[in-house]
N, C-alpha and C positions, 0 to 999 in steps of 0.2 A: 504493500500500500504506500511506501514512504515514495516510490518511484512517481505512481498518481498523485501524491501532493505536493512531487517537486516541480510534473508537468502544468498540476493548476494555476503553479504560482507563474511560472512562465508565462506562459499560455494568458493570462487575467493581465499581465503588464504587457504582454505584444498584441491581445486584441485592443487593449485600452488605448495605448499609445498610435496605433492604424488607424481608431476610428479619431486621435487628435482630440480625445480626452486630457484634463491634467485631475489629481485625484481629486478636488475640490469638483470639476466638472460634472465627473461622474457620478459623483459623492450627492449630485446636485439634479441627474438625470433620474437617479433612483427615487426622489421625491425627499431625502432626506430620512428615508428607510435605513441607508447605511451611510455610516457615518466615512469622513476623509482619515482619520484614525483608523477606523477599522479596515478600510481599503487597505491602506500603508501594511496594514498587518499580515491581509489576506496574501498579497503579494512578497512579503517575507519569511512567508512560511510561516510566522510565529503561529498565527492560530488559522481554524476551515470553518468555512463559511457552512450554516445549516442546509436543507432544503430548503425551505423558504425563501434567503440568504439569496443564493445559487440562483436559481429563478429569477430573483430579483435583478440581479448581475448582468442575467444572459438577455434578460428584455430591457436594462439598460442601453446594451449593446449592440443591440439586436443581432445576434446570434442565439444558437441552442445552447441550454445547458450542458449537452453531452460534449460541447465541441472544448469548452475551459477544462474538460480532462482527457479527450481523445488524444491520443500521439496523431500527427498528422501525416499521412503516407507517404509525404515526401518531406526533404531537409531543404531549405532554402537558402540558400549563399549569396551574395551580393560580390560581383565580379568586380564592377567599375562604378567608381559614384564621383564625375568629375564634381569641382567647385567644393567638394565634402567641407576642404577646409577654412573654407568662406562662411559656411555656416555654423551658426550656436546649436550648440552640445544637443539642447531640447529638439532640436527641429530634423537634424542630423536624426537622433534615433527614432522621431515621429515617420519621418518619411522611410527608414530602414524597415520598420515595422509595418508600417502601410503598404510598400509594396513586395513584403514575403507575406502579409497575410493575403493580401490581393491576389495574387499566385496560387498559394494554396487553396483557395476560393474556386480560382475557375479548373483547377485540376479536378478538384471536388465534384464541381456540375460535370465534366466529364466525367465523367467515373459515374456519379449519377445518372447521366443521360444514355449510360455505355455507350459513348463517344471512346473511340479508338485512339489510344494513347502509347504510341511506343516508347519503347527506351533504348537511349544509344550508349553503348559502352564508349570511352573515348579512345581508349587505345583502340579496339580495331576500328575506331575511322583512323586515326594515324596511320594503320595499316595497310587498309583494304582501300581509306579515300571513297569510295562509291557510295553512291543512295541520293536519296532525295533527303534524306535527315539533316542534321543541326548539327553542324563539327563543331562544336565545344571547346576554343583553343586548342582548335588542332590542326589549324594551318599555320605552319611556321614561316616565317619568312626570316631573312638575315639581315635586309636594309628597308630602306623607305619607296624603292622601288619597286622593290618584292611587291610591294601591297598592290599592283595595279593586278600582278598575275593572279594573286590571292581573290579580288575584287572578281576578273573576270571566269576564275574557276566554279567560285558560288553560285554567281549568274548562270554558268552553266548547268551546276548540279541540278538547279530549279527552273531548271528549262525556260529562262529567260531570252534566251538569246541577247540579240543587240537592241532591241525595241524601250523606247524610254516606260520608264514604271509611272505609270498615272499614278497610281495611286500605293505610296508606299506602307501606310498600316495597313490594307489590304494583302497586299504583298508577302508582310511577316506575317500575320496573323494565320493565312494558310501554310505556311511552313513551322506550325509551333513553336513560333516567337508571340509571346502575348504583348500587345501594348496597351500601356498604364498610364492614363494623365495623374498629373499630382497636382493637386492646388499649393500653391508655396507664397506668400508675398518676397521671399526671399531668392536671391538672382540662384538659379540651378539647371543645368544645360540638361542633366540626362542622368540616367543610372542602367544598367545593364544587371542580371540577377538570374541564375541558374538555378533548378528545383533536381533536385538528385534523390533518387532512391539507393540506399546503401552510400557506398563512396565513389560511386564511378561513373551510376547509373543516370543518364542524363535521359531526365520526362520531358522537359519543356523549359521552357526558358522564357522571361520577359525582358522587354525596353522600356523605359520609363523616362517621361517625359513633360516639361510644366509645360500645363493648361496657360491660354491664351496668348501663344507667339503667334508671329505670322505664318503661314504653309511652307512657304520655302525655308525655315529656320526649324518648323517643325520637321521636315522631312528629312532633312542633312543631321540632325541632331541623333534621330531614330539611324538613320544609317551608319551615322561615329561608335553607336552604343553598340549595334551589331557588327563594326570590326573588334570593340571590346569583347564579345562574346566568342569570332571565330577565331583570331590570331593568335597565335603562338609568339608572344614578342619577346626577343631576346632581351639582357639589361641594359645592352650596347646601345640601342634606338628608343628613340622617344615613342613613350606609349601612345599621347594625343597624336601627334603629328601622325604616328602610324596612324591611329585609330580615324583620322578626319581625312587623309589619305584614302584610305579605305573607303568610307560612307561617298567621300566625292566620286571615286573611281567603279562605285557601284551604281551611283544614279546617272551617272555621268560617264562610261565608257571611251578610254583614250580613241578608239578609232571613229567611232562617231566624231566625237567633238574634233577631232583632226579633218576627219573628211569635212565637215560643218564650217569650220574655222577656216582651215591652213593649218602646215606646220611651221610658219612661222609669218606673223605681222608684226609689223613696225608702228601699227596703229589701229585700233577698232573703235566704230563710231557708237554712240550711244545705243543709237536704236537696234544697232545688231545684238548689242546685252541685253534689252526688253526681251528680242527674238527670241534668244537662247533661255531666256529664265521663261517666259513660258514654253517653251517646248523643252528642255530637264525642269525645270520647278526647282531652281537652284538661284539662291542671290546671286544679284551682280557683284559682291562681292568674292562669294564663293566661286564664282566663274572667273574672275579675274584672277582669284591664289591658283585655282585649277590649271588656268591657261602658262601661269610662271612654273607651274612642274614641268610642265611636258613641254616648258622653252618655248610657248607658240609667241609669249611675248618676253621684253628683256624685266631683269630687275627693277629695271631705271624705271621702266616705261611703269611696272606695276605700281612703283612707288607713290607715283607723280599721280596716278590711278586714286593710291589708297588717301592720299593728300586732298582731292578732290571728294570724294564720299565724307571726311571727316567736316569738310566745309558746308557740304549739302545737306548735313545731317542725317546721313543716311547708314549710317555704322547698325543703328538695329533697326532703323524700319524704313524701306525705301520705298519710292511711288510699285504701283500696280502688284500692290500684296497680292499673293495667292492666300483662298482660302484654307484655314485651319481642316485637315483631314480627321473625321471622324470615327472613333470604334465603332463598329456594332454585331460586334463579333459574339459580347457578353449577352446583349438583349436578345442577338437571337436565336443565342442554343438558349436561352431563359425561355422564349416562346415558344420555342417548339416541344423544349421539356416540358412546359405547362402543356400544352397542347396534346403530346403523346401521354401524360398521366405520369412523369418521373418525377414532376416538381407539385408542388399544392402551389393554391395561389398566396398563402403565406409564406411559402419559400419561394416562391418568384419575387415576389414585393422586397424579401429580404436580400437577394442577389443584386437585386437593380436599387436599391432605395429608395423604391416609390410602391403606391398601389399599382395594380396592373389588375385591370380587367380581363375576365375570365370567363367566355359562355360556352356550356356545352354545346358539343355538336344538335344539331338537328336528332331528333330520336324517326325514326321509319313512319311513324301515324305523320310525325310532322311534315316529314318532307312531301307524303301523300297530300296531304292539305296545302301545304302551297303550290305544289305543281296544278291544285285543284284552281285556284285562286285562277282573274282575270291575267291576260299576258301584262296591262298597264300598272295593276296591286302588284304583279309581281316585282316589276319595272321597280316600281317605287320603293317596293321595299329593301331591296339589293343596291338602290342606290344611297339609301339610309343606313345603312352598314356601311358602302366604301366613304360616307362623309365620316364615320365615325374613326376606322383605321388609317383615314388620311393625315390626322392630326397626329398618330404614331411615324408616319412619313416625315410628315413635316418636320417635328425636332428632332429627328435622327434622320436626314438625308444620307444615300451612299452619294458622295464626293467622286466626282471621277473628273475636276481637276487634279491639276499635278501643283505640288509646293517647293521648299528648299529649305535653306538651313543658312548657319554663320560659318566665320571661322574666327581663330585667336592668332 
């Protein structure tokens, strides 16, 4: 038993800290049922919360009871957490906690849904290299160059070809990268986060990302965090620089942007950078560092570039934003799990944080009876349904512009 009350006490500070409780919050969620003392206690082990108690906690939380003493199927690591050291101590382990619970969450609803969830041992992708899976730091490279072969081997794995990626959370999401927005008021580019069963065992993986940047900062951001996830960086080379290398050379492929560009100008006009950020979804900023890798233009010339954006104000948000790209990966194995009967609609509402409407199919009398009905009742009534799941459309569009990203 002492194993279960060392997991509850964990388990009560990592949901709390996810959901960006402090114990006074919580303390304050429960209705003043449990006190901020006795929280502090719960989570030191010193004393266990009753039934009642427990109950109390998990509909603070909203989570289940069972879950502040389950072991969770997987172990959650945090690969890369750029900025980490820019941030206070509290916010650093709010957001640490937010997105390994986040994670464990949607492996959860898989598992629930029996959604298909493999696992990659990482040595033999070292070995083997094949599949359509997630290499887990396990492409090596030995310089800053490597990373374009690294970039376009991925693209290949995932049967990308050369074709620009509209839509980059899209993209990961079907390849078992989960994407996480974070709310933050504090400046935080990204975090990368691996879910392993055992010690080797790679389930899935997430990118994480602060809510309200512009598309193309979103996009480049999520790209950097996924060469944090697949490179193998030696101590020789800068990890960022690899890892922003990488995210560019992924949305951005050297042969396109060479055939697109030249390999080499003396000068590019403004409107040709609009051109190219919408068609890769990448800042003119980030097309400018891009184009000084692969020497299409000189240092001098980047400089004299970056001297300019600093004047126009354009260093975080430049004219003709692309729109912010939206999950909706989580709503809608949420839906369809309600829908098949794997979720209740109390566990829908709790995965998404909202109510969710929930009607049973038609039963056989019913659908007899309206087939029965005039063609115009019918008419009418079918189009009073799609106004109703229109409004689910609406705040959750799929996005299929394309966005970008920054660089440092």
């Amino acid at each position: 038993m002492k194993g279960d009350d060392d997991m509850f006490d964990r388990r009560l500070k990592q949901i709390r800290l996810a959901r960006g409780y402090t114990l006074e919050e919580l303390a304050a969620k429960t209705g003043g049922f449990i006190t901020k003392q006795a929280l502090s206690k719960y989570e030191k082990g010193k004393i266990r919360p009753s039934a009642l108690v427990l109950n109390k906690l998990a509909e603070a939380l909203n989570t289940k009871a069972a879950t502040l003493y389950r072991e969770p199927s997987v172990s959650v690591e945090i690969i890369a957490f750029r900025k980490a050291s820019r941030l206070p101590k509290k916010e650093l382990a709010r957001i640490e906690s937010y997105v390994k619970n986040a994670l464990e969450e949607r492996i959860q609803l898989q598992e629930l849904a029996g959604l298909s969830v493999e696992t990659l041992d990482e040595k033999s992708a070292r070995r083997k290299n094949t599949g359509n899976r997630l290499p887990v730091q396990a492409m090596p490279i030995k310089n800053l160059e490597d990373v374009e072969t690294a970039a376009e081997t991925l693209r290949s794995k995932w049967n990308l070809g050369l074709d620009e990626i509209s839509n980059m959370t899209e993209t990961l999401e079907n390849h078992s990268v989960h994407v996480i927005d974070i709310s933050t008021k504090h400046k935080l580019d990204g975090v990368a986060a691996v879910a392993l069963v055992g010690k080797n065992q790679v389930k899935a993986a997430a990118v994480a990302n602060k809510t309200g940047v512009p598309g193309e900062r979103q996009r480049l951001n999520l790209a950097h965090e996924l060469g944090h996830l697949v490179l193998d960086i030696p101590k020789n080379v800068d990890e960022e620089k690899a890892a922003f290398r990488f995210g560019a050379a992924f949305i951005a492929p050297s042969e396109i942007i060479l055939n697109e560009v030249g390999t080499h100008r003396s000068s590019i006009q403004l409107e040709e950078f609009f051109m190219l950020k919408r068609r890769f979804g990448l800042s003119i900023a980030a097309l400018m560092y891009r184009l000084r890798n692969l020497n299409v233009i000189s240092e001098s010339y980047y400089r004299r570039w970056c001297i300019e954006i600093n004047k126009l104000g354009w260093k975080q948000r430049e004219p003709n934003e692309i729109k912010t790209e939206q999950s909706n990966w989580l709503r809608r194995v949420v839906l369809r799990s309600l829908s098949e009967g794997f979720l209740t609609a109390e566990e829908a509402a709790r995965f998404l944080g909202e109510s969710v409407e929930h009607e049973e199919p038609f039963s056989l009398i019913e659908k007899k009876a309206f087939l029965k009905l005039p063609l115009e009742e019918r008419r009418k009534l079918l189009a009073e349904q799609a106004a109703k799941l229109s409004s689910v459309y609406n705040e959750n569009p799929d996005v299929d512009g394309i966005g970008g990203g920054d660089f440092d």
